[in-house]
C-alpha positions in Angstrom: 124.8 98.3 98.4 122.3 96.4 99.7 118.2 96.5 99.1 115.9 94.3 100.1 113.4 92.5 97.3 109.7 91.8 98.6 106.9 89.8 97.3 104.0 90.4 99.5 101.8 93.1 99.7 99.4 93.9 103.2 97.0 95.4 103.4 96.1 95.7 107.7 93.2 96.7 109.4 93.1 99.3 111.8 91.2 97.9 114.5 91.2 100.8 116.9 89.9 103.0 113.9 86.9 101.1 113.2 83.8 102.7 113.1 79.4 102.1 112.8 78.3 98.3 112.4 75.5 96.4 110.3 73.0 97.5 113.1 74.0 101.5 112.6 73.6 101.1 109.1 70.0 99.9 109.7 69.4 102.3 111.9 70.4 105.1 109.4 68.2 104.0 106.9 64.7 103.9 108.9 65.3 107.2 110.1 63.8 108.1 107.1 60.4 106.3 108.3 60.9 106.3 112.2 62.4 109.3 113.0 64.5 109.4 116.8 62.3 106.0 117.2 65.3 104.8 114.3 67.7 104.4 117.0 65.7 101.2 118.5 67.0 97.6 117.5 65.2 95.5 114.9 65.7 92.9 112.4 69.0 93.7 110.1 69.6 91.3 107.5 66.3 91.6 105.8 66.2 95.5 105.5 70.3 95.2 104.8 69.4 92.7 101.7 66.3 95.6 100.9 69.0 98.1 100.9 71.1 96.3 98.6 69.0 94.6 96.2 67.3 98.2 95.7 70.4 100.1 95.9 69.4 102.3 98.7 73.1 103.4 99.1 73.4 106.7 101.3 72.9 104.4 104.7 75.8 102.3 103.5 78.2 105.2 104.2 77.8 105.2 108.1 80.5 103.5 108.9 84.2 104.0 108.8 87.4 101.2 108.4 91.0 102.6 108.2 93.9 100.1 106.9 97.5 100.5 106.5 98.8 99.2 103.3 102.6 98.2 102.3 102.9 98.2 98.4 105.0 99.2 95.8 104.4 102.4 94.2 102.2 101.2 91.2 99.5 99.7 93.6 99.2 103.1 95.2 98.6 104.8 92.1 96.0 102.7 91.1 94.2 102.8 94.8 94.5 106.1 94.5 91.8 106.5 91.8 89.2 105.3 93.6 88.5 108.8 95.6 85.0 109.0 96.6 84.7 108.2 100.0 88.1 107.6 100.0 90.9 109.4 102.7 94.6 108.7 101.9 97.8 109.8 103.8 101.3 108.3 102.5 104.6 108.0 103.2 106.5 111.2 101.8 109.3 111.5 99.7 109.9 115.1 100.6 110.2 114.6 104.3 112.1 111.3 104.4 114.3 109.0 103.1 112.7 106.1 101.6 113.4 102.7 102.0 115.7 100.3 99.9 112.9 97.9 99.8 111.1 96.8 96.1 108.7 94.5 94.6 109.4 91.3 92.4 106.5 89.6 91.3 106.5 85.9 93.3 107.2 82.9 91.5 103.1 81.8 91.0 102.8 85.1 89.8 101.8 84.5 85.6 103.7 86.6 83.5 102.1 86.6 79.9 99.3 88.7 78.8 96.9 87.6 76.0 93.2 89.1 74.7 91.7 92.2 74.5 91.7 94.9 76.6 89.6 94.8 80.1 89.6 91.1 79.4 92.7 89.9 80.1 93.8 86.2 80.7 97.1 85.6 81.7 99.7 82.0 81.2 102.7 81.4 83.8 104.8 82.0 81.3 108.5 79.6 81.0 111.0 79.6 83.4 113.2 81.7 81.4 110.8 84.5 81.6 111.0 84.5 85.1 114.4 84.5 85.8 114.1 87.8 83.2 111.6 89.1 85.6 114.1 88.5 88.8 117.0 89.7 87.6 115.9 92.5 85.6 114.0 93.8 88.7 117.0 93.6 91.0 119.5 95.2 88.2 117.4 97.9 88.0 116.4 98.4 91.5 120.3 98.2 92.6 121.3 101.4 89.7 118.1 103.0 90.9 119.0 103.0 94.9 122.6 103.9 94.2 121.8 106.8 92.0 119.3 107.8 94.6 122.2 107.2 97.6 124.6 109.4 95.1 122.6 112.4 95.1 121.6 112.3 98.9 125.2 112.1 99.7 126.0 115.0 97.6 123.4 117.2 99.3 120.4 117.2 96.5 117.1 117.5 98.1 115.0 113.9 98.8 112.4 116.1 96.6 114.7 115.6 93.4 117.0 112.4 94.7 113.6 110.5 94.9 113.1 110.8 91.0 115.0 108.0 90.1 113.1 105.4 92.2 111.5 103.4 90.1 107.4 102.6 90.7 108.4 99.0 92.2 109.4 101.0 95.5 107.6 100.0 98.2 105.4 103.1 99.9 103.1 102.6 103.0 99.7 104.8 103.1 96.6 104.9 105.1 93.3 104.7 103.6 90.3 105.4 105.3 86.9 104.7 103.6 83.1 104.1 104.6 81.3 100.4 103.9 79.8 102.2 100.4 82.9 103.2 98.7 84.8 99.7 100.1 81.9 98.0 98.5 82.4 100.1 94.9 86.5 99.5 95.3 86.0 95.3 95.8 83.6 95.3 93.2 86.3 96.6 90.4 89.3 95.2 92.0 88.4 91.7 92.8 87.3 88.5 90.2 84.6 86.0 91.2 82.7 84.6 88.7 79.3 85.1 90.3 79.7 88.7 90.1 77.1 90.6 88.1 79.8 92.9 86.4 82.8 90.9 86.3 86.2 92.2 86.1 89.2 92.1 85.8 92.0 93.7 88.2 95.9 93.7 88.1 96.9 90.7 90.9 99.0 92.9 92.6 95.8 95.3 93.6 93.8 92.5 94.2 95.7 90.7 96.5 95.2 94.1 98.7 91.8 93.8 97.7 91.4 90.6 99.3 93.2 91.6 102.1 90.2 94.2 102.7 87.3 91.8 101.8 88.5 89.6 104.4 88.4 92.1 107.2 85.2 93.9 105.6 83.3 90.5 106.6 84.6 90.5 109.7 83.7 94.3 110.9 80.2 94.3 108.4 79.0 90.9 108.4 75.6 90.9 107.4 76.3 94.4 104.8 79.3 92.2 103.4 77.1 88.8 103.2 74.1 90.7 101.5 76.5 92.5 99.0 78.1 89.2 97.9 74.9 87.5 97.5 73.5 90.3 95.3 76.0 90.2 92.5 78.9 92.4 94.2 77.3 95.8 93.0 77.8 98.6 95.3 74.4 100.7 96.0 
């Protein structure tokens, strides 16, 4: 019986599905002085940085991003708590078969957790903690996908069959969001050491994180560059 172990998570950017720009956000935020005059171009990454540093959030939500993310069940979950702003569709368990395909942490993936809560640090951990990892992982994955293959084969619904699969199945879900609430999501699930509010995310969500950062600068440069520069608070 075979399944297929992944280590990789993507996060991809919808490119048709992209929507406003730094100039749009700009334009948003002097209606409020200009009026209809608000759609005329002006200078951007002085009033963006105004914005920002004052937290003048609401024009920050004119805009629109949509990516489609491949991760393993417990990623979802935890993306799935950031909800304002937020717009999720996902792969169904109901109205499909899922796929044989789970997560194993990668070899550069540290294993042992020390320190307090929020403010964990973590080691590599010995080689013999890894090769627990791997093959504990794939034991459990290969009883999980039989038992699931059992059950479909004996006619129980994918609605209960799917209970066994463990929360290292992979699921694929779009999530939609505006420049605000990306912003508010980096800001918690990504570590830089310049950040005003440091913190300190599971790698797994922050490698998806990263993954959206890096096309956020590309579709927002100026919003993204200001943001970064002003501690990585959201307005």
């Amino acid at each position: 019986m075979n399944i297929t172990i992944r280590s990789n998570i993507t996060a991809f950017l919808d490119t048709d599905n992209i929507a406003g720009s730094d100039a749009k956000i700009c334009q948003a935020a002097r209606v409020s002085t200009l009026g209809s005059a608000a759609a005329e171009s002006g200078e951007a990454r002085g009033l963006l940085n105004y914005l920002m540093k004052n937290r003048h959030g609401s024009p920050f939500e004119h805009g629109q991003m949509s990516f489609l993310v491949e991760a393993p069940i417990f990623v979802a979950r935890e993306f799935m708590r950031h909800r304002a702003g937020w717009s999720y569709n996902e792969t169904s368990g109901r109205y499909r078969e899922l796929e044989p395909v789970f997560y194993v942490p990668p070899e550069h993936r540290p294993l042992v957790q020390e320190g307090k809560a929020g403010e964990y640090q973590f080691t590599a951990g010995t080689e013999q903690q890894h090769e627990v990892v791997r093959w504990s992982h794939a034991g459990a994955y290969q009883w999980a996908w039989g038992a699931y293959q059992e059950m479909l084969e004996a006619g129980v619904a994918r609605e209960i069959a799917r209970n066994v699969l463990p929360v290292g199945t992979f699921t694929s879900f779009y999530a939609t969001c505006n420049p605000r609430s990306l912003m508010h999501f980096l800001s918690l699930r990504t570590k830089y050491t310049h950040a005003k509010f440091p913190s300190f995310p599971q790698e797994e969500i922050e490698d998806v994180a990263l993954a959206m950062e890096g096309a956020f600068s590309k579709a927002f440069p100026l919003t993204w560059e200001v943001w970064d520069r002003n501690g990585r608070i959201a307005p």
